[in-house]
N, C-alpha and C positions, 0 to 999 in steps of 0.2 A: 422437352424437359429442360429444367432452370441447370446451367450447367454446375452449380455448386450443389444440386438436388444429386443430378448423376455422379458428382465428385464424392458425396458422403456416402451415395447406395442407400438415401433413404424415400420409402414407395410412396406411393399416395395413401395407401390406408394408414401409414406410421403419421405423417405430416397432417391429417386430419384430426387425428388426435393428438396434438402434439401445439405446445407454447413455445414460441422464443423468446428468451429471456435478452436482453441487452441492457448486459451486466455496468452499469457507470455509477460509480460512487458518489456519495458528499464528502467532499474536501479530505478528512482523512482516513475515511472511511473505505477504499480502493480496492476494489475486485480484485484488481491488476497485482497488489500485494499479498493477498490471500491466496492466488494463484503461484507467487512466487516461493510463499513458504508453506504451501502445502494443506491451508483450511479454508479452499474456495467452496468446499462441500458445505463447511459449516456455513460461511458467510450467505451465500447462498441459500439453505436453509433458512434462514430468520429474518421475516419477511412482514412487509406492513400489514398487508392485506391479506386476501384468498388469491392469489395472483396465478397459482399451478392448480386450476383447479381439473386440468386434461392430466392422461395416465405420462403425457412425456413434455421434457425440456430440452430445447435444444439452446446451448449456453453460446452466448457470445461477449466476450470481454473490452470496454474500448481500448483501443489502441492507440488512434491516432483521431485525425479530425475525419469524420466519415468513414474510419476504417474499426473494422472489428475482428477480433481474434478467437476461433471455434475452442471452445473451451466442453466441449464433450456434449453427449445425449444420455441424460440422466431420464430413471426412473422416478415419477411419484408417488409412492408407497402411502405416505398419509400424513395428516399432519394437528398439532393441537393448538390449543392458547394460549400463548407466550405470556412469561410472569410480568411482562412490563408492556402489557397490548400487542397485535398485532399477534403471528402466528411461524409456528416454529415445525419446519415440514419435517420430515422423514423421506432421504432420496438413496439413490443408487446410483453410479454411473455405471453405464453398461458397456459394454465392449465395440458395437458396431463405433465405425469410422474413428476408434479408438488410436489410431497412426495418425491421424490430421490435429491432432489437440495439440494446441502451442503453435503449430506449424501453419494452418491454412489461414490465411489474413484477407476477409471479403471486405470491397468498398458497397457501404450504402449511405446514403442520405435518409436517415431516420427521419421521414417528414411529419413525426406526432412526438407526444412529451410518454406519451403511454410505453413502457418498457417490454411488455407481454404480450405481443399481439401472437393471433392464431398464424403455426407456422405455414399453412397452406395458401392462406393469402399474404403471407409478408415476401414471396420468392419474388417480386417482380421488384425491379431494380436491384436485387442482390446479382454482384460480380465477383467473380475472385478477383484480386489486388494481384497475390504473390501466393507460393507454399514456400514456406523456410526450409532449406535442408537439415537444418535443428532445429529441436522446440525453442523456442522464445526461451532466456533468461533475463535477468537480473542486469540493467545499464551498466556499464563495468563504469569505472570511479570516472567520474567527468574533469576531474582538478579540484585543489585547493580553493581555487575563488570560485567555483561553480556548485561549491557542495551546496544545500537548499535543501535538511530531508527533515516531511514531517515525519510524526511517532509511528506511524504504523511503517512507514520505509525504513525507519531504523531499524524495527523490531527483525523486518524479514531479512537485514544487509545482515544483524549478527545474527540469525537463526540459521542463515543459511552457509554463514561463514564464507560471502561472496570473496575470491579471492583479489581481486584488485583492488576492493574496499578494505580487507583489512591487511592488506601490505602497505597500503598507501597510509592508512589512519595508525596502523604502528609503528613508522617509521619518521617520527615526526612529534617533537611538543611543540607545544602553542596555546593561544587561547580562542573559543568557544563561545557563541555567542547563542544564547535561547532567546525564543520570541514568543509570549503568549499571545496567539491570533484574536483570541475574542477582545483584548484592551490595551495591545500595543508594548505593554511593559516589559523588561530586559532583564536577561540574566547573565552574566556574564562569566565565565568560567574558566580554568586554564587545567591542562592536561601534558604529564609530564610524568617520569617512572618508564617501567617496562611497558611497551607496547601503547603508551601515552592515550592518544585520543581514543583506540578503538578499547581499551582495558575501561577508560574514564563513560565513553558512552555505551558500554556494556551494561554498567552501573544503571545508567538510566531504563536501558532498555526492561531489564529486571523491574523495576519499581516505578517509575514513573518523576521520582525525584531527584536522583541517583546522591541523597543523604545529606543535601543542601536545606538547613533550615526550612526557610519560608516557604521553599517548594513542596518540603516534607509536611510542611502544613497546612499546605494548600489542596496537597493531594488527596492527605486525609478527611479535610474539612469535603469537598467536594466530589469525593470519589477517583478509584483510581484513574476510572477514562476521562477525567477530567487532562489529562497528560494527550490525549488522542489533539488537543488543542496547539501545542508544541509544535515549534520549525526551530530546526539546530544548524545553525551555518558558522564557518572559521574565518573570525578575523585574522588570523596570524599566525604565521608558522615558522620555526625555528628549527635548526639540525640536533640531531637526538644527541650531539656534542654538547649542549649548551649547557648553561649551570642552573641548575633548577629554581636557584635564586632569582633571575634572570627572568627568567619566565614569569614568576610572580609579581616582578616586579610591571611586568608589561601587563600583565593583570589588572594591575591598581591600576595603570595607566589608560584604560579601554573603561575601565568601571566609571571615573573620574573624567570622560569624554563621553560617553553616551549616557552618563548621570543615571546608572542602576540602581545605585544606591538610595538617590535622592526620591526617583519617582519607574522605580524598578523592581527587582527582585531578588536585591544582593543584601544581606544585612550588614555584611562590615568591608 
């Protein structure tokens, strides 16, 4: 028996019926987030294909390069025809091997691009890596010059009110740099007031434009996940001392260097 089969207690007749899922996103699209703030059910759920067409799922998240994290054994109840194609399941997570989710981390080399295979023949080359003594969370705050988060990382850092993230992002004005991925263009921004950067990209995380003209227009015009295209990173930081003049001023000065204005997202 595969020892991560005898690690979860699941038999042969469950793994006969039974799909793995190896859950890996497009770009901001991340399992790995959904699982952080609590709607991997959903995410999971909406689907291109008929991909769950067995009564089980047994979910894995990637983690790492070849490594994947048990993300539960879900029932498939049933499913319909999603309003934008593609299909939209009805699942359940169940209880077995319910203590491993978060925690058991298996190495495989997924040798096909196919995400669903049947889980009875995918147990060869699966190993365990590790089991966490805690379930997996949230990267606690990397530093100021490390920050890098698209929109759907934002969303789950304030939903879940990670606490390194926002001691770190209220403790601190400066200025804010957006990146629309699909064309390169810049937005540039400064955060200052109570609680400064994490009060300012709250804003965003709510709407998608956090009440910036051009963004709010862009947003509109294209839809709100038109925002899921966004990567927000901090040119500059300053002590919640400073003079909020100050900070503006360094504003104009980031705007006026990386030319936001001219062939960017800043209107003035």
């Amino acid at each position: 028996m595969n020892t991560v089969q005898a690690l979860l207690g699941f038999d042969k007749e469950l793994l006969e019926t039974a799909k793995m899922h190896f859950a890996k996103g497009v770009r901001n699209n991340e399992p790995m987030d959904a699982f952080f703030n609590g709607t991997f059910k959903q995410w999971q759920e909406d689907q291109s294909g008929k991909n769950f067409e067995k009564p089980y799922i047994i979910s894995w998240i990637s983690y790492r390069k070849h490594e994947w994290m048990f993300a539960g054994l879900w029932r498939s109840i049933s499913f319909q025809e999603g309003t934008r194609g593609g299909f939209i399941y009805n699942t359940e997570l169940l209880t077995e091997a319910a203590e491993f989710i978060g925690r058991l981390i298996i190495h495989y080399n997924k040798p096909f691009r196919h995400s669903y295979p049947h889980a009875l023949t995918s147990l060869d080359g699966i190993s365990v890596k590790e089991i966490l003594r805690e379930p997996y969370t949230m990267t606690p705050f990397p530093g100021y010059e490390q920050v890098n988060l698209d929109f759907a990382q934002l969303q789950s850092i304030i939903l879940q009110q990670e606490p390194s993230w926002m001691s770190a992002l209220s403790n601190v004005k400066g200025i804010y740099l957006i990146t629309d991925m699909t064309n390169g263009k810049l937005y540039v921004g400064s955060a200052y007031g109570e609680n400064a950067f994490w009060n300012r990209w709250n804003e965003y995380s709510q709407n998608g434009h956090g009440g910036n003209i051009i963004l709010k227009n862009l947003v509109k015009e294209k839809g709100r996940e038109y925002a899921d295209n966004f990567k927000f990173s901090i040119l500059e930081t300053r002590s919640m001392n400073a003079e909020d003049d100050a900070i503006i001023m360094r504003e104009q000065y980031w705007k006026q260097i990386l030319a936001s204005r001219e062939h960017g997202y800043n209107a003035n």
